[in-house]
matplotlib code that plots the C-alpha trace (Angstrom):
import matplotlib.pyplot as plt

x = [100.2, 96.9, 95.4, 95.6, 94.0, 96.6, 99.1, 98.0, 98.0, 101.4, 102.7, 100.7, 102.7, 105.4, 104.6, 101.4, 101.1, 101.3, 99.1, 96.2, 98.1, 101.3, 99.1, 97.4, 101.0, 102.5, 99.8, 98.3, 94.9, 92.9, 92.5, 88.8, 90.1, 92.8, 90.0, 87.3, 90.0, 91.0, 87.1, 87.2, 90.3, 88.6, 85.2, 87.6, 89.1, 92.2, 93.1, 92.0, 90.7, 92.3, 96.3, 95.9, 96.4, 97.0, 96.3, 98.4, 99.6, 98.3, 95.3, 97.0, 95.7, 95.2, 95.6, 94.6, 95.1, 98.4, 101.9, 104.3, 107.2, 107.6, 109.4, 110.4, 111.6, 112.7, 113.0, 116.8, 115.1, 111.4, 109.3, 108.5, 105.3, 106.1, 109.9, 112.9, 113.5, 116.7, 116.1, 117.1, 115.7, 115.3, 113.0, 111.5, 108.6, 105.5, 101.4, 98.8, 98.7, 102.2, 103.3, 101.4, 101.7, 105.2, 104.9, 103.2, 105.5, 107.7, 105.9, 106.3, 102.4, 101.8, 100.4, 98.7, 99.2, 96.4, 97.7, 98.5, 102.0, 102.9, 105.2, 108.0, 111.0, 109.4, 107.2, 109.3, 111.6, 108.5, 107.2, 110.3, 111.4, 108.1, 108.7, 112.1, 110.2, 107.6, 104.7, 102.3, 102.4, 100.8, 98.0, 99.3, 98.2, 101.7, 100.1, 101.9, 101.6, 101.6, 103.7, 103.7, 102.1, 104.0, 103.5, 106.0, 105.8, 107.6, 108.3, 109.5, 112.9, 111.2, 109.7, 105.9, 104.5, 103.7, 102.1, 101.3, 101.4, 99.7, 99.5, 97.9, 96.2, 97.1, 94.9, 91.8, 92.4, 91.1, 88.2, 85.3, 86.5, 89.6, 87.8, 85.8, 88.7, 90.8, 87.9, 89.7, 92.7, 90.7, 88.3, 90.6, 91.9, 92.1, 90.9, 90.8, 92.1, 91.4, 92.2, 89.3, 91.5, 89.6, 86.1, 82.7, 81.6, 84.7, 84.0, 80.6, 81.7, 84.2, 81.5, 79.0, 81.3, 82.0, 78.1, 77.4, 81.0, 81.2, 84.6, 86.6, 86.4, 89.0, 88.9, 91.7, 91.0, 93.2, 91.9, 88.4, 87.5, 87.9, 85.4, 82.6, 83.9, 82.0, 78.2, 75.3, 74.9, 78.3, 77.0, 79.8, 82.5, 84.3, 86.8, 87.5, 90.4, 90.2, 91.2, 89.5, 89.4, 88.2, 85.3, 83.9, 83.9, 81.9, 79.2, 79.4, 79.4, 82.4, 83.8, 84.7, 84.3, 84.1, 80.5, 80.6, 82.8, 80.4, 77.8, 79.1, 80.3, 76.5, 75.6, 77.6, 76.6, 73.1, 74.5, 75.8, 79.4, 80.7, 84.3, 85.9, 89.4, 90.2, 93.5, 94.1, 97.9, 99.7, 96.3, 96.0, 93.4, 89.3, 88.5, 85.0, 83.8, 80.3, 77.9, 81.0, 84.7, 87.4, 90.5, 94.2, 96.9, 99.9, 103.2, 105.9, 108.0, 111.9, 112.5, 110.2, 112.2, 109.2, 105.6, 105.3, 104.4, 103.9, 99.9, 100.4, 102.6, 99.4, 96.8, 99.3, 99.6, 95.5, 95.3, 97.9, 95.8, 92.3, 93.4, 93.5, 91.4, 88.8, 87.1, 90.4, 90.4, 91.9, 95.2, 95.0, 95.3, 98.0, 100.0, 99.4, 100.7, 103.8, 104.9, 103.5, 105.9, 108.9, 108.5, 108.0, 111.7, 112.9, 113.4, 112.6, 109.0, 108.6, 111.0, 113.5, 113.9, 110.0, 110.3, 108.1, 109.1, 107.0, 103.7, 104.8, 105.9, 103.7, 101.5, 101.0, 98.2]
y = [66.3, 65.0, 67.9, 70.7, 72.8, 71.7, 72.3, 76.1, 76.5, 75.4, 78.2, 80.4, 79.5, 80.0, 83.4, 85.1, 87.8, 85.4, 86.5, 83.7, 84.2, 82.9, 80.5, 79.3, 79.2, 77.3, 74.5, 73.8, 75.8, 78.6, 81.4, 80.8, 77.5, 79.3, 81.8, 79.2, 77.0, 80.5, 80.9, 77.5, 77.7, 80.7, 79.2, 76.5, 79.2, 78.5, 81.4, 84.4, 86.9, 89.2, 89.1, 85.2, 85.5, 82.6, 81.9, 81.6, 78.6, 80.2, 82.5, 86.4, 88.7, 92.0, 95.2, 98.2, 102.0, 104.3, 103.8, 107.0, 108.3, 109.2, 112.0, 111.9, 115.3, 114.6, 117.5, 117.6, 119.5, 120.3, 121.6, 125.0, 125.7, 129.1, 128.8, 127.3, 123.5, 122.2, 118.7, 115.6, 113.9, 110.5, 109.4, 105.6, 104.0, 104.5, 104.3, 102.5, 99.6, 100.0, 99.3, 96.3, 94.6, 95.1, 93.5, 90.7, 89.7, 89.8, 87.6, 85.0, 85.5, 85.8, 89.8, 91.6, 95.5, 97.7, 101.5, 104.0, 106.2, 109.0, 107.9, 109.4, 108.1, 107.7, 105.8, 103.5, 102.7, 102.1, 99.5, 98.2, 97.9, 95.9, 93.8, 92.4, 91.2, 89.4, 91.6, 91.5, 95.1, 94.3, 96.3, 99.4, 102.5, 104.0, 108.1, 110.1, 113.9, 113.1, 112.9, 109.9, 110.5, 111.8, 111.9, 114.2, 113.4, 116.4, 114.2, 115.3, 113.9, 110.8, 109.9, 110.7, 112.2, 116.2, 116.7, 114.9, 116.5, 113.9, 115.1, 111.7, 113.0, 110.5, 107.9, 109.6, 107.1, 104.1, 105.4, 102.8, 102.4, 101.1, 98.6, 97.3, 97.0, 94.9, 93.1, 89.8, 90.5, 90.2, 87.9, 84.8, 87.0, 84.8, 88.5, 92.0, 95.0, 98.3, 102.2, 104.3, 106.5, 105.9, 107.7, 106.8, 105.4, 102.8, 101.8, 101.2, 98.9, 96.9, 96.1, 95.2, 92.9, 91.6, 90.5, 89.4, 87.2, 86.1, 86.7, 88.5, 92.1, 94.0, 98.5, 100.2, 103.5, 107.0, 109.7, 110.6, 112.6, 109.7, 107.9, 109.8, 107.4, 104.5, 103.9, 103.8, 100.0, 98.3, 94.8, 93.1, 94.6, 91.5, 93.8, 97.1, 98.5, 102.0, 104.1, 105.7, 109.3, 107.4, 105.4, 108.7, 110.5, 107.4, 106.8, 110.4, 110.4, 111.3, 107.9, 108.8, 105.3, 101.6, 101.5, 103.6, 101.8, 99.2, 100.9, 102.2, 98.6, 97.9, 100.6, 98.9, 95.3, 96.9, 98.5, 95.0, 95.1, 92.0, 92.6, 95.7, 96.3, 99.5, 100.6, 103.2, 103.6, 102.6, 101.8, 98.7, 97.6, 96.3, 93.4, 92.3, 88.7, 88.2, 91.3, 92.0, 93.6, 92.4, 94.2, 93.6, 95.3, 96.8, 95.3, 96.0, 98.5, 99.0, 102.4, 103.8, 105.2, 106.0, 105.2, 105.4, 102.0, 101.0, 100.8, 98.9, 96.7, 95.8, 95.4, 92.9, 90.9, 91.0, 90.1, 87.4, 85.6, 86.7, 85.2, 82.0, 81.9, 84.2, 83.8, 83.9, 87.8, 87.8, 86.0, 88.2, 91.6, 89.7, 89.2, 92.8, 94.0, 92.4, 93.1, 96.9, 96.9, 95.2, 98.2, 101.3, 100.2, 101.0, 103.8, 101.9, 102.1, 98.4, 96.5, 94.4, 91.4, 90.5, 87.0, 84.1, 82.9, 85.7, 83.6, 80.4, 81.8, 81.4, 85.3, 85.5, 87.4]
z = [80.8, 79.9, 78.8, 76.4, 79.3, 81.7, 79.7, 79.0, 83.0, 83.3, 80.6, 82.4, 85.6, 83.9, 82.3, 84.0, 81.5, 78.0, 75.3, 74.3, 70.4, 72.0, 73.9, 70.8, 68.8, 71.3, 72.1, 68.1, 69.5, 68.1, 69.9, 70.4, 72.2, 74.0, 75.9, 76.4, 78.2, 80.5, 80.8, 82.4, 84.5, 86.2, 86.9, 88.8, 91.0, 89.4, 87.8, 89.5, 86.6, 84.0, 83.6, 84.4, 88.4, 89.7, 93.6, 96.0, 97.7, 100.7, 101.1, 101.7, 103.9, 102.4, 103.5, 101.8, 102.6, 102.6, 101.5, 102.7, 103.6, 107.2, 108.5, 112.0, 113.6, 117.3, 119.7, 121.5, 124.6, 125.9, 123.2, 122.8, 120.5, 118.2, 118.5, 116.5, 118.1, 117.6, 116.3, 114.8, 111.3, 110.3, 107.5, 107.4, 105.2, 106.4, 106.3, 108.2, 106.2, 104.2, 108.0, 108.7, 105.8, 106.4, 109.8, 108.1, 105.5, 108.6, 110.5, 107.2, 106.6, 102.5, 102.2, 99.4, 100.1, 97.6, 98.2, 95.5, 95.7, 92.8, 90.0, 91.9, 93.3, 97.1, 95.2, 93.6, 96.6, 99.2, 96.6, 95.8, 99.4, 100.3, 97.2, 98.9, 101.7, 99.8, 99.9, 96.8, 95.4, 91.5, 92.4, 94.0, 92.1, 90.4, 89.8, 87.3, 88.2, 91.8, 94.9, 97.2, 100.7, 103.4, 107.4, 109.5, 113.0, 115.8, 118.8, 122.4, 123.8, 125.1, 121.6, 122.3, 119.5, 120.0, 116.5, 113.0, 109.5, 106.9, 103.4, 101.9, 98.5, 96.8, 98.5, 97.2, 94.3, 96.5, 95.4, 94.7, 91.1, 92.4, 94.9, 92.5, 89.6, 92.4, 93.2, 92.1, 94.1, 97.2, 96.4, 97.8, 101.1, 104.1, 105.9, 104.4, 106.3, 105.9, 107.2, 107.7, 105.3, 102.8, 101.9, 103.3, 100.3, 99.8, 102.8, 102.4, 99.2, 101.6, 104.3, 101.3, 99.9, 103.2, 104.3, 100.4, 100.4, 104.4, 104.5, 107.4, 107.5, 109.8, 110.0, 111.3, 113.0, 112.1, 113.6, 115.2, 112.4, 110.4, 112.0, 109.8, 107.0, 109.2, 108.0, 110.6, 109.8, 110.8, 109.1, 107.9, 109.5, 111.9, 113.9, 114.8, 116.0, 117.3, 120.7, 123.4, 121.5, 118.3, 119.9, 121.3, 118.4, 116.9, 119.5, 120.0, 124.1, 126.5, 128.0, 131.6, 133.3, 132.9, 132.7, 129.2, 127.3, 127.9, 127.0, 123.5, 122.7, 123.1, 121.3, 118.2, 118.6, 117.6, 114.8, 113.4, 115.0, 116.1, 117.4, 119.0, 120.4, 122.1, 123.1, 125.9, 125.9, 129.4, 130.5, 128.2, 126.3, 125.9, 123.9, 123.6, 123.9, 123.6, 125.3, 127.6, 127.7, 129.0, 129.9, 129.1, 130.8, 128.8, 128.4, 130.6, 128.2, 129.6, 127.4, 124.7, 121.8, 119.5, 119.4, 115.7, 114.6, 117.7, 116.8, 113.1, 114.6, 117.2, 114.0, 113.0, 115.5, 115.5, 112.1, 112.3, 114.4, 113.6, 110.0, 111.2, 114.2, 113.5, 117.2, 118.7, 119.9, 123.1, 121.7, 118.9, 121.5, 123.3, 120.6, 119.2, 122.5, 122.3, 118.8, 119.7, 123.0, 120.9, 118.1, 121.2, 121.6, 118.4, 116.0, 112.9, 112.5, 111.7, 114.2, 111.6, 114.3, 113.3, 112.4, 112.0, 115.6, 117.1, 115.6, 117.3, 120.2, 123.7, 124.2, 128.2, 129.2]

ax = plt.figure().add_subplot(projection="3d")
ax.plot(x, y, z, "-o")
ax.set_aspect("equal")
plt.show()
């Protein structure tokens, strides 16, 4: 190699977390030499910070919110509320964006997941697990004196979900501390995604960084409590992906016909919104383009086994294409729905027959 400074990248390749005295041993330099040739490499973009990051090949997307075990407890017979159910139990990996990163890295995408579990043994098998399939967990919180989030799900017979039970603590520690820490591990994302899990004022951070840095911005809706976590000035955030419940609570009107759900998605262009997808269940979906909304009906579904997923696997398929087409919203939702239909007929909460093929493969309105 030509250069001393070239030759320090390569045995950073080769051993990301090499001290600058082994660097200096190794190449005849002093260590004064050694950090003003990492000071360099990093103005250049190409290394990415502290612990000598280097970037990827291809720019991840990252997703950042819970990683948890889910319990699913499905009902044998009709549900009756106050009595003992007989049931069946089967626990899978799970969180908001645990799940679609998973569906990601699936997909063959490259996928930073930032989440925090306890140092606990869920913990370790949910990162591990994601590590197999190629996700990027380095900056995942690992919390001693904590448990790892859990979700229990009761379903009815058909798989519809009756109640929820989240006990997510832990991802309290997303805090803004956190976002600003892993500021270099998102500053090369080809689009950030989000769960409005986290606090108002993380999110706040995210869409700041997002208008100051231009780069895609995409919120994942939980709950319609959660919406509170959204500020009154929406600048910055590209998409968001919420349902019907969820969109009332944050316009803070009853929808009860087409003509409203046009006139909240107005309502949040003003507020500096510039893409919304709403889903409605076996009523399809909205997708703005422009002032307007356009509808999408829902897959054709043969037998739903379980809807959990179902909606991370549609934020995937969004994001898979909103990555690399930003614009491109409508084949975004149509490729959501499918990958949401192909996990409603599954128990696993991520389908395992994901593959890249899925991105290639022709979405039909």
């Amino acid at each position: 190699m030509d250069s001393k400074k070239e030759q320090l990248l390569a045995l950073i390749r080769t051993n990301p977390f090499v001290g600058q005295q082994e660097l200096g041993e190794r190449l005849g330099l002093s260590r004064s030499a050694v950090a003003g040739h990492v000071a360099s490499l990093v103005r250049e973009g190409r290394l990415l910070g502290r612990a000598y990051m280097l970037p990827p090949a291809q720019a991840p997307i990252v997703c950042i919110g819970g990683c948890n075990l889910d319990r699913k407890l499905q009902s044998l017979g009709p549900v009756q509320m106050g009595e003992s159910n007989p049931a069946r139990q089967r626990e899978t990996p799970g969180g908001v964006a645990r799940n679609v990163a998973e569906n990601l890295a699936r997909l063959g995408l490259p996928v930073r997941l930032l989440s925090a579990v306890g140092e606990d043994a869920a913990g370790q098998i949910l990162l591990d697990g994601l590590q197999r399939l190629g996700v990027d967990v380095g900056g995942c919180l690992r919390l001693a004196g904590q448990a790892t989030g859990s979700y229990t799900a009761v379903l009815d017979p058909q798989g519809a979900r009756v109640l929820g039970l989240a006990e997510m603590s832990v991802v309290e520690a997303l805090d803004t501390g956190f976002l600003r820490q892993s500021a270099p591990l998102r500053a090369g994302a080809s689009l950030t995604l989000f769960e409005l899990i986290l606090g108002a004022e993380s999110v706040a951070l995210l869409l700041a960084e997002a208008r100051a840095q231009g780069r895609p911005l995409l919120a994942v809706a939980v709950s319609a409590p959660k919406m509170a976590s959204l500020p009154a000035d929406l600048q910055g955030l590209q998409t968001l992906l919420l349902n019907a419940g969820e969109l009332a609570a944050l316009v803070g009107t009853p929808l009860a016909s087409e003509a409203d759900f046009q006139h909240a998605w107005q309502r949040l262009q003003a507020r500096g919104l510039r893409q919304l997808v709403v889903t409605r269940g076996a009523a399809g979906l909205l997708y703005s383009e422009g002032p307007a909304l356009h509808a999408l009906a829902a897959p054709p579904v043969a037998t739903v086994r379980d809807v959990t997923g179902a909606g991370d696997a549609f934020a995937a398929g969004v994001a898979a294409v909103l990555q690399r087409d930003p614009q491109a919203l409508g084949e975004a939702c149509r490729l959501g729905q499918r990958l949401s239909a192909l996990t409603l007929q599954t128990d696993a909460t991520v389908h395992p027959a994901l593959s890249p093929e899925w991105l290639a493969a022709p979405a039909h309105s």
